[in-house]
N, C-alpha and C positions, 0 to 999 in steps of 0.2 A: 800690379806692375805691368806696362804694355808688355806683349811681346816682342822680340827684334826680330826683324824681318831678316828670310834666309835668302840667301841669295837669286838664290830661283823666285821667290817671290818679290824681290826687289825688281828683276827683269823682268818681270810680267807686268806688272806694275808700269814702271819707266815707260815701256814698249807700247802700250794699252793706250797710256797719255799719249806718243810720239802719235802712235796711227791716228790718235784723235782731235792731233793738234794740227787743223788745216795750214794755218802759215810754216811749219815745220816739215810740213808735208811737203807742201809747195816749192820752198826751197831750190829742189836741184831744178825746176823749170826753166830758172832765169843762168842758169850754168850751161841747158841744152840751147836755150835759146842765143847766147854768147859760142855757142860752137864748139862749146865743151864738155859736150856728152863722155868722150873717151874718158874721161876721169872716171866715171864709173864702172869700167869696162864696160865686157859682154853679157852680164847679166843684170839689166835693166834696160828700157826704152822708153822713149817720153812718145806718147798717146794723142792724138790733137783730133778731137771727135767735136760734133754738134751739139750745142745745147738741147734738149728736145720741149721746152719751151723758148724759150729765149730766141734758140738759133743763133745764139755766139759762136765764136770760136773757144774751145776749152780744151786745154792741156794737162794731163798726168804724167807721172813719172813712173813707171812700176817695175818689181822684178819678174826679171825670163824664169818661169818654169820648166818650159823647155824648149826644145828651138830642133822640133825632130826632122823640120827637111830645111835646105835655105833660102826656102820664101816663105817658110812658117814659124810664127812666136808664139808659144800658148802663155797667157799671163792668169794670175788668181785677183781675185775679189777681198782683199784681206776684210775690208766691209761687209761682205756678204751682199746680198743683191740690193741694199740699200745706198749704197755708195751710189755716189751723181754720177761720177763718166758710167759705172758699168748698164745703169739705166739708161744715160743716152745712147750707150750702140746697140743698146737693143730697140731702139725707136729711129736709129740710122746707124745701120751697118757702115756706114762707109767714111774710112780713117783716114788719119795719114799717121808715118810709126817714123820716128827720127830714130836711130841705132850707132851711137858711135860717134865716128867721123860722118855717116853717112846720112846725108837732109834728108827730109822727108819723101817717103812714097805710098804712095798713093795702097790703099788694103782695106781691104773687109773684114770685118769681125764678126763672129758666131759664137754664142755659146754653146760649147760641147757636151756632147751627154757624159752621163753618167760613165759610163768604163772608160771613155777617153777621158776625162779627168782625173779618175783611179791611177790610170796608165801613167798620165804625167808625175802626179804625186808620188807616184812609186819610183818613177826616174829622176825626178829632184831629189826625192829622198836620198836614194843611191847613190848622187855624186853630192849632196852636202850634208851628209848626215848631223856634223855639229852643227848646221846654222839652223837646219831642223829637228836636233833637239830642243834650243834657246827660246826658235818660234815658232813652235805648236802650242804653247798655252798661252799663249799671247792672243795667238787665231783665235783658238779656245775661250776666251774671256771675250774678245770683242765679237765677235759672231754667237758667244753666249750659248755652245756648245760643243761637245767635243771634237776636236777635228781627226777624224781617221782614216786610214789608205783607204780602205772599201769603204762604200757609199760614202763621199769625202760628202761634209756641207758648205767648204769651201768651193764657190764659183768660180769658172774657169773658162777664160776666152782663146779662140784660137785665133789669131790675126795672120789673114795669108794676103802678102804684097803682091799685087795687082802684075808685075809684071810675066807673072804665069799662073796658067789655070790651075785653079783649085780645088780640081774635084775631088783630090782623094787625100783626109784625114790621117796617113799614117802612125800616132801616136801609139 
């Protein structure tokens, strides 16, 4: 007789499909693109990077990990480094980040090391603990290892807006 799935394996599951389902994914695109990013609040921003062959125009949607100064977003890779945008800013750093009410401006993107991404994850953690119960096995399955605060294998971008210098990381 199958097993029934328990709950926590049903969310993994669902969550797993959702990341994997690019038209689902896509979705809230045409929401920021219509000027309706605030429905999301403050924890997500839509991403409009290069293709790094193509050289399109390409848009994501993702959530804020954290947001430690306010001309800095750090965002995760729920992919892992195989995901398309996080592969193109690292072949072109240079974005634009819609937030909100607020259209696009102009930022760079870096992947951060290792403790600065610890760092974040430990500050997401601590202001959402249930939504980071629900999805760390989710991460866990689609990056096909386990996700943890130290040495996270979750990839993690910093996006700092152009209209001030960005020399200093504070996470």
């Amino acid at each position: 007789m199958p097993e029934t799935p328990t709950p926590s394996s049903a969310i993994v599951e669902i969550g797993t499909r959702v990341l994997r389902t690019r038209w689902l994914m896509r979705a809230p695109i045409r929401l920021y693109r219509a000027r309706l990013g605030f429905l999301f609040g403050s924890r997500t921003l839509m991403l409009e990077h290069t293709g790094r062959r193509s050289g399109a125009t390409r848009h994501v949607v993702l959530e804020v990990i954290d947001h430690p100064t306010p001309d800095t977003y750090v965002v995760a890779s729920g992919l892992g480094d195989r995901a398309r945008w996080f592969r193109n800013i690292q072949a072109n750093p240079h974005v634009h980040v819609t937030i909100g009410t607020h259209g696009p401006a102009s930022a760079t993107a870096r992947v951060i090391p290792q403790d600065e991404a610890d760092a974040a994850l430990r500050t997401y953690i601590s202001r959402h603990p249930r939504a980071w119960e629900r999805f760390k096995s989710v991460l866990a399955t689609t990056l096909g290892t386990p996700v943890t605060e130290r040495n996270t294998p979750l990839p993690m971008v910093g996006l700092c807006l152009s209209r001030s210098p960005c020399r200093v990381w504070p996470i």
